[in-house]
C-alpha positions as CSV (number, residue, x, y, z in Angstrom):
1,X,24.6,-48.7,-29.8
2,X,26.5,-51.2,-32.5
3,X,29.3,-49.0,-32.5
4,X,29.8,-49.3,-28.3
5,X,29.5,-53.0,-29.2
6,X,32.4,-52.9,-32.3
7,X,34.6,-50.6,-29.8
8,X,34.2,-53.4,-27.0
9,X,35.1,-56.4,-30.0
10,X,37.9,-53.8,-30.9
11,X,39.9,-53.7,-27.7
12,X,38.9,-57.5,-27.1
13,X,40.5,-58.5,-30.0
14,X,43.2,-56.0,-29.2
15,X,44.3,-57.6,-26.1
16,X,44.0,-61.3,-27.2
17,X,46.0,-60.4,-29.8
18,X,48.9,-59.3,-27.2
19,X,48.3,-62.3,-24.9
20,X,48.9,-64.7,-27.9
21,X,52.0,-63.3,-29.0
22,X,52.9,-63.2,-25.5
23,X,51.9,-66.7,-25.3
24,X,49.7,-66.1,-22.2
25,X,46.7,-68.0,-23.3
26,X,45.2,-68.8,-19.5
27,X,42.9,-65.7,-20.2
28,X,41.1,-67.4,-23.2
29,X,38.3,-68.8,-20.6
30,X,37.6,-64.6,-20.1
31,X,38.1,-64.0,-23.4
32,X,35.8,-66.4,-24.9
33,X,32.5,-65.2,-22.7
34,X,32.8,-62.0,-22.9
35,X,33.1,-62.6,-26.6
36,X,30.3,-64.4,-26.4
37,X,28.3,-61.7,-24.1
38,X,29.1,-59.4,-27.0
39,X,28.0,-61.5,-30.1
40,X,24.5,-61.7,-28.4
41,X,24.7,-58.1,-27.8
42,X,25.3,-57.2,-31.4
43,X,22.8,-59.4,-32.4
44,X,20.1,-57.4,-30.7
45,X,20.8,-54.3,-33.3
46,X,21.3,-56.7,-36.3
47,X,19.7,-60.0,-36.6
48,X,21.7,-61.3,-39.1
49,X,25.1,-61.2,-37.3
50,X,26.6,-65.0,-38.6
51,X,29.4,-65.2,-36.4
52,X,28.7,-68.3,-34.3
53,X,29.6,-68.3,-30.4
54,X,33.1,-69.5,-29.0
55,X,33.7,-73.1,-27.9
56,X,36.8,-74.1,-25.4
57,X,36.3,-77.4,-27.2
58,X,39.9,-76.7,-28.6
59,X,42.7,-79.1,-28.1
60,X,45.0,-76.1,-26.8
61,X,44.3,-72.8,-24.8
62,X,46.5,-71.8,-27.3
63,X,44.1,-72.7,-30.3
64,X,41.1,-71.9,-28.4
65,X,42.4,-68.0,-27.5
66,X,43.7,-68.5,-31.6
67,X,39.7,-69.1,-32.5
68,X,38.4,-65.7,-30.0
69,X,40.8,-63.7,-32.0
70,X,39.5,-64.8,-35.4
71,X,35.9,-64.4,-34.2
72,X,36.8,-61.2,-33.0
73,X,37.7,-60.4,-36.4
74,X,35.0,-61.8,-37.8
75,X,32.3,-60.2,-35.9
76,X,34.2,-56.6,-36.1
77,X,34.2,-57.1,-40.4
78,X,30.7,-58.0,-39.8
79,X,29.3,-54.7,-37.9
80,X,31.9,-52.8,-39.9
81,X,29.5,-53.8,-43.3
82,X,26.9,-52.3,-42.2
């Protein structure tokens, strides 16, 4: 079931990245929970998943959607190492 979870991360991160080079960052809010949704998901196949949850504490949408992509990433190297 990890690998359902790493295609979900896959096409998340897919789409951010689109949206910020398209500079339509009003879809982080979406972005960051369903991140979120699937960090705990991953962490119910492996424990020691370190990637920490998204905050919107950011000063920008623009540099909050900037931190969902690189958690994205870094979630996807994690399950990738298994």
């Amino acid at each position: 079931m990890l690998g359902h979870v790493y295609n979900d991360v896959e096409a998340l991160n897919r789409l951010c990245r689109e949206d910020y080079e398209q500079k339509r960052y009003y879809r982080v809010e979406g972005y960051a929970s369903e991140l979120n949704q699937l960090l705990e998901s991953a962490r119910q196949y492996r424990t020691e998943i370190k990637t920490t949850p998204v905050s919107l504490n950011a000063s920008s949408s623009e540099e909050a959607l900037m931190n969902v992509l690189l958690k994205s990433k870094q979630l996807l190297q994690e399950i990738d190492a298994e």
